[in-house]
C-alpha positions in Angstrom: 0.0 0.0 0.0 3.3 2.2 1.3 4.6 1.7 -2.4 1.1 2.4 -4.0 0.5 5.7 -2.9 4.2 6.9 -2.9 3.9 5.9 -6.7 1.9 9.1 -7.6 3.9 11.3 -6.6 1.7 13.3 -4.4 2.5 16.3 -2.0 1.1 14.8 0.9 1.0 11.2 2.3 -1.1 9.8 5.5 0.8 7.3 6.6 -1.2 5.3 9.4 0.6 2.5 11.4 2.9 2.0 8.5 4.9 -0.7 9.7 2.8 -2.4 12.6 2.8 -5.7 11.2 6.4 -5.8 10.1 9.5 -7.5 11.9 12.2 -5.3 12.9 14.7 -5.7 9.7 11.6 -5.1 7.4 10.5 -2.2 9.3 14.2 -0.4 9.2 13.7 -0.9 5.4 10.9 0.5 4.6 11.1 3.3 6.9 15.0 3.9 5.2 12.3 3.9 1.9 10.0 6.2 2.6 12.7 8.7 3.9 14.4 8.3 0.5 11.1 8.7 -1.2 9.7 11.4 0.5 13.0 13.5 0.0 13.3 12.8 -3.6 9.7 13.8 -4.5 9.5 16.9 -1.8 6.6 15.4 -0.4 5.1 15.8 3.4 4.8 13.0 5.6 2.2 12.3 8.0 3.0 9.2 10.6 0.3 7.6 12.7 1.6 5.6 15.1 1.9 4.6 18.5 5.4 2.6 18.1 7.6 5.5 19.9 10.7 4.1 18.4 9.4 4.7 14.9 8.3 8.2 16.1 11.8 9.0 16.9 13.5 7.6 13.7 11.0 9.6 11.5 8.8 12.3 13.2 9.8 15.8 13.2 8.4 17.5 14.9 6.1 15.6 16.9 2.5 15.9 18.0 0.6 13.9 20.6 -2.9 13.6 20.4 -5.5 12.6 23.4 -9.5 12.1 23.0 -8.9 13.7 19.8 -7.2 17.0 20.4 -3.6 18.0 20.1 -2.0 17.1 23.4 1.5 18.0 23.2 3.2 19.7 20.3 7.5 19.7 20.2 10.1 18.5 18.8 11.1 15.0 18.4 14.1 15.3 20.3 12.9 17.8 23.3 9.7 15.6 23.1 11.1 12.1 23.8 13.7 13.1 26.6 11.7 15.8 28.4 8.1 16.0 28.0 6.1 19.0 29.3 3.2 16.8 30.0 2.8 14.0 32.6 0.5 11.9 30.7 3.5 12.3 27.6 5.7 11.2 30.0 3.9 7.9 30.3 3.5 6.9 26.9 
């Protein structure tokens, strides 16, 4: 699906849970993919995910959302090692 929609070239790409199902070495590829794809064609990249690890590979800046509204807003960086929420803290 990942290569589908990359495939036309778009300005924008939703990208929800993009690598859930995927074992680790599978994962690192076709995050390493999309990176290289979404650089080449200057497109914007939207990640849904609650895999933290792939937040902080590919998310910047990052945006936390709770009971659908934005929660915490940062980036990446500041968000992962010092959170200015509790409830961020947790995740």
């Amino acid at each position: 699906m990942t290569a589908m929609a990359m495939s036309c070239q778009t300005k924008l790409i939703v990208l929800d849970e993009p690598t859930t199902t995927l074992d680790v070495t599978v994962q690192i590829k076709e995050l390493s993919a999309i990176r290289d794809i979404v650089a080449r064609y200057n497109t914007a990249a939207i990640y849904i995910s609650h895999d933290l690890a792939v937040v902080a590979q590919t998310a910047d800046p990052v945006t936390f959302l709770r009971h659908g509204q934005i929660f915490e807003q940062a980036d990446t960086r500041q968000m992962l090692s010092a959170p200015r929420e509790k409830y961020t803290e947790t995740l």
